[in-house]
VOGU-3710 file (C-alpha; in Angstrom, 3 decimals, decimal comma):
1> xxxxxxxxxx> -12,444/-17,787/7,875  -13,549/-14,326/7,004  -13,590/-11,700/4,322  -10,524/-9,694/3,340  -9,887/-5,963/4,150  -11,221/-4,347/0,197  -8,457/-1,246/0,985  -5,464/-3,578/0,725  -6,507/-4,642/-2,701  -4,831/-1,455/-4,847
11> xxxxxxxxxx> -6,186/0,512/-7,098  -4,581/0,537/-10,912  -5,444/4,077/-11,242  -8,153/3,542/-14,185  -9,683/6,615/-15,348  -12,752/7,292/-13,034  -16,083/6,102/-14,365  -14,425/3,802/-17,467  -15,295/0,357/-18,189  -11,791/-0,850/-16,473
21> xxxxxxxxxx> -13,018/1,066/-13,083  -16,060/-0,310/-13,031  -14,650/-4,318/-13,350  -11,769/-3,297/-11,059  -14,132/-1,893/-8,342  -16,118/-5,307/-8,728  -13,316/-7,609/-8,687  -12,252/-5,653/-5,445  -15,851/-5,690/-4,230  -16,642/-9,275/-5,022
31> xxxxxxxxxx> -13,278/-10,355/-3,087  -13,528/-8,535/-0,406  -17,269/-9,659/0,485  -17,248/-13,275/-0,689  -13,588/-14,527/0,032  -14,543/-17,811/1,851  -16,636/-18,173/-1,150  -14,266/-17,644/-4,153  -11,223/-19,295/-2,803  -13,244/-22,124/-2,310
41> xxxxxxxxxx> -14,102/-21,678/-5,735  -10,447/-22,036/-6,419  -9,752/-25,161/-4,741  -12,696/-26,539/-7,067  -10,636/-26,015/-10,259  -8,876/-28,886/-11,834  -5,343/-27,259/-12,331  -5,413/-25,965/-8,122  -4,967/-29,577/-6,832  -7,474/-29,494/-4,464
51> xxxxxxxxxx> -5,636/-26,102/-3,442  -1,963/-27,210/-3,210  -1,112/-25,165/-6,506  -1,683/-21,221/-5,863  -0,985/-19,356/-8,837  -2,331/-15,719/-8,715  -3,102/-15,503/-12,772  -5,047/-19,252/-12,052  -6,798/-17,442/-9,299  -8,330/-14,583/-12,039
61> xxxxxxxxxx> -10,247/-17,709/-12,971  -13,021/-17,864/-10,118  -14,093/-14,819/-11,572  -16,729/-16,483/-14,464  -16,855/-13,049/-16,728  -13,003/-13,448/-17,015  -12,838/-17,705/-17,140  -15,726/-17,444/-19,589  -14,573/-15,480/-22,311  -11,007/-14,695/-24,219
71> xxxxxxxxxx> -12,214/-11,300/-25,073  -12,661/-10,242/-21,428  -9,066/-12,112/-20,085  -7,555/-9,620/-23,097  -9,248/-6,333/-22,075  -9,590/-6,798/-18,567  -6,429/-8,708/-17,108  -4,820/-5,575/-15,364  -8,608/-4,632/-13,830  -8,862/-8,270/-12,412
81> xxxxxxxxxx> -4,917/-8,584/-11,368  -4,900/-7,068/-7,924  -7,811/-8,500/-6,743  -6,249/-11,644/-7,588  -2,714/-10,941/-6,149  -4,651/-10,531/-3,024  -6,309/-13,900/-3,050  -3,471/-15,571/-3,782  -1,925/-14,543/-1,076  -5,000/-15,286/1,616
91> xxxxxxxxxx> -4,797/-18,760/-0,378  -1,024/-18,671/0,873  -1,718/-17,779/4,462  -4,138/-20,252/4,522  -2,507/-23,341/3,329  0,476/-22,701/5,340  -1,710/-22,738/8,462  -3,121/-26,393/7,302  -2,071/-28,465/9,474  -0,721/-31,373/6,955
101> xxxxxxxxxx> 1,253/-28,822/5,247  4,925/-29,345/6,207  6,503/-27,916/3,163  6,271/-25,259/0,581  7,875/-25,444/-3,288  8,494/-21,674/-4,863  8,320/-22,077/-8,197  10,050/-18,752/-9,579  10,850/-17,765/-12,939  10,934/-14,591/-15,339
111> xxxxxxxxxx> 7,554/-14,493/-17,878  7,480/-17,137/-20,331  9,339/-19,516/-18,336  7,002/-22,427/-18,336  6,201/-22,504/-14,447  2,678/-23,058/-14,429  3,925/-26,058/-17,267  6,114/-27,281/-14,909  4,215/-26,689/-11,568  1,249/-28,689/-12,725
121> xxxxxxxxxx> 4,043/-31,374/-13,876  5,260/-32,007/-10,367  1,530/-33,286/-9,877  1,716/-35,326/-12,384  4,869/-36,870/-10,865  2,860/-37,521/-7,735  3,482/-41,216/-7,922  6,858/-40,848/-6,718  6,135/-39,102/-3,671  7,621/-35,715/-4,075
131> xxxxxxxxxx> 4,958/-33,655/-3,113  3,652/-35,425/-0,122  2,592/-32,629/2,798  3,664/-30,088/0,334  1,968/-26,973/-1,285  3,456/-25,266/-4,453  3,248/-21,847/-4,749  4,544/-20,178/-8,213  4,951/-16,223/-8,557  7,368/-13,739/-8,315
141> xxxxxxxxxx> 10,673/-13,263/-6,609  10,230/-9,579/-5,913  11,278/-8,492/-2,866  9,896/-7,910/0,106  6,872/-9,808/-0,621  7,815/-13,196/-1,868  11,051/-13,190/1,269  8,476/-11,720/3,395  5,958/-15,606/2,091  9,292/-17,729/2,598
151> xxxxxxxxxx> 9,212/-16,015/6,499  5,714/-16,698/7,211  6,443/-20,234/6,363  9,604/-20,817/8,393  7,454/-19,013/11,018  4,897/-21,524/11,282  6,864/-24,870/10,883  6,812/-24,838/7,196  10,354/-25,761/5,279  10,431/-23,896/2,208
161> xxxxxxxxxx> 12,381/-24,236/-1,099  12,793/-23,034/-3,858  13,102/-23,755/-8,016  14,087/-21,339/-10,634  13,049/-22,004/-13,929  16,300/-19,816/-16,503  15,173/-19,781/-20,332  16,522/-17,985/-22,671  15,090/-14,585/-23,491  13,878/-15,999/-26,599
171> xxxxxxxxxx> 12,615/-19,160/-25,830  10,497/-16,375/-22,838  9,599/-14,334/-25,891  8,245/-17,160/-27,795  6,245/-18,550/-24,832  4,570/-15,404/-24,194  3,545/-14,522/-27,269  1,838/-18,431/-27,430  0,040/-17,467/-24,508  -1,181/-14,123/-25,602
181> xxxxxxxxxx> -2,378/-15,822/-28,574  -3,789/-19,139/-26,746  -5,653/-17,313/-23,641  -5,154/-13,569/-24,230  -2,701/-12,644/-21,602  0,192/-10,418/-22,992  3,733/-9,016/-21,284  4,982/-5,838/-21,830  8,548/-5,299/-22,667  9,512/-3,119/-19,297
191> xxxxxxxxxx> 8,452/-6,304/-17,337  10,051/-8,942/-19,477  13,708/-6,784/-19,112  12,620/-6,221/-15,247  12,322/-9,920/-14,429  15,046/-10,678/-16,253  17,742/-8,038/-15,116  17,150/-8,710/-11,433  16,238/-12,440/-11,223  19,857/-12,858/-10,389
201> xxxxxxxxxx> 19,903/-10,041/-7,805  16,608/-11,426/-6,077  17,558/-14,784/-5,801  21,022/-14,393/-4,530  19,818/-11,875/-1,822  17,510/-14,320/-0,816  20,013/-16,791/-0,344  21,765/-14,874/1,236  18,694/-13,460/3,907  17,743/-17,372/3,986
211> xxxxxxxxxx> 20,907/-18,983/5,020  20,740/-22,570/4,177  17,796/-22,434/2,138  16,995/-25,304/-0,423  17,295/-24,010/-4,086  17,968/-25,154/-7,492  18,324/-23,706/-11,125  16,916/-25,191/-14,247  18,618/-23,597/-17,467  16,104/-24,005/-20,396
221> xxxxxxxxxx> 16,465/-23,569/-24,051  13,517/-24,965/-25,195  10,312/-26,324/-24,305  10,946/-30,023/-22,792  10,314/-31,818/-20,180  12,577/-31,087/-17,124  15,123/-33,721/-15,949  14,792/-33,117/-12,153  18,765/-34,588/-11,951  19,684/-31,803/-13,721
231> xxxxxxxxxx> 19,527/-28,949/-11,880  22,506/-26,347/-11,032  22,891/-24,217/-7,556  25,256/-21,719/-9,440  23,606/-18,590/-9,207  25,468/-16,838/-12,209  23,567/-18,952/-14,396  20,816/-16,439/-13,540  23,112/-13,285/-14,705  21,295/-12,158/-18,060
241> xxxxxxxxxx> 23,259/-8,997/-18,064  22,425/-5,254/-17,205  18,614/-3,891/-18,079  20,181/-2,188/-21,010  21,621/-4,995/-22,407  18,754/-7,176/-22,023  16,658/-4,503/-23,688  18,953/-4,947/-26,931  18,415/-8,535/-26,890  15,031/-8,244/-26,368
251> xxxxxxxxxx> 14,582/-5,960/-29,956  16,570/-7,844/-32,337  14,974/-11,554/-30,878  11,797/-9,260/-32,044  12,153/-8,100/-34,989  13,432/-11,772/-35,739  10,164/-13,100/-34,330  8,093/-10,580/-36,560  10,183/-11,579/-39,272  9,219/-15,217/-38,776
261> xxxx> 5,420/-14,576/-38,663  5,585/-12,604/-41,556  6,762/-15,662/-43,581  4,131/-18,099/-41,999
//
């Protein structure tokens, strides 16, 4: 279907010449010359369903040097991330278009809310007939880009809705440190707070901007699985508080976390 432009895939800003250029100018490279190629790559991996589950950080795995080796998903995740975030979204574009695709699941959630958990659990619920003519597509709520993906698909014939996954902060903060641990993919503490100070904002504007639009909340406080039944539409159960406040939370829930690995 063709290759994608390499000058909307943005540059981190490396310094010029260092090891993280040189990946990042590949990773651009490599997508923007083979993108039939890798994305059909994608739709080869177990966890993409055949391509009905995009997931940008599942997408940083057609790229061997990064799938192969723990060492290279912990230095090299921001030099790999754009390139990614721009396959993803030709993924996107391109499953929409399909022409048995007749409706698209957001999965949304701060980091360290279990969505790729959960996304890959709808699959597994297949028997029942949820999915059917359905993509999922989990990633974030920021605006304009994620209303501007809920547009294209009204556009072409494509009902969207949405989930929210809500944990705690510190049921987020213990998730992400498993996975920084497990696969070597860490979350700074600016984006934690960010996620979760405007979660509420995004999802209610979008609401709003999408009149009508199917949504629902899942509250979590720990790691189980999800009683579909159980979902709210009450949007203040996604008001964590101001930035500053969360930012609070966020140091004492760590210095009780450090405590706790200390002891272990």
């Amino acid at each position: 279907m063709g290759n994608i432009d390499i000058n909307i895939i943005r540059k981190k800003g490396f310094e010029e010449g260092s090891i993280e250029e040189r990946i990042e100018e590949y990773c651009r490279t490599t997508a923007s010359q083979h993108t039939d190629g890798l994305l059909e790559r994608y739709t080869q991996l177990d966890e993409s369903r055949n391509g009905n589950y995009i997931n940008s950080d599942l997408m940083k795995m057609v790229y061997p040097f990064y799938a192969e080796s723990f060492e290279n998903r912990t230095k090299y995740n921001l030099s790999i991330t754009n390139s990614a975030a721009v396959l993803t979204n030709e993924a996107f574009r391109r499953a929409i278009q399909r022409p048995d695709v007749q409706r698209c699941v957001f999965i949304v959630g701060p980091y360290g809310a279990g969505k790729s958990y959960f996304s890959q659990s709808l699959f597994e619920r297949e028997e029942h007939g949820m999915l059917a003519n359905s993509i999922v597509y989990e990633g974030s709520i920021t605006p304009p880009a994620f209303g501007e993906k809920v547009q294209y698909a009204i556009d072409n014939g494509v009902t969207p809705s949405i989930i929210a996954l809500n944990p705690t902060l510190k049921l987020s903060m213990q998730n992400i440190r498993s996975r920084a641990q497990e696969m070597g993919r860490d979350v700074e503490k600016n984006e934690v707070i960010d996620k979760f100070s405007n979660m509420y904002r995004y999802l209610k504007d979008l609401v709003a901007q999408f009149e009508g639009i199917a949504y629902v909340i899942y509250n979590k406080n720990a790691n189980i699985t999800i009683d579909l039944n159980g979902g709210s539409i009450d949007l203040e159960d996604l008001n964590h508080g101001t930035a500053e406040e969360i930012s609070a939370q966020y140091d004492k829930i760590k210095e009780e976390l450090n405590k706790q690995d200390s002891r272990q």
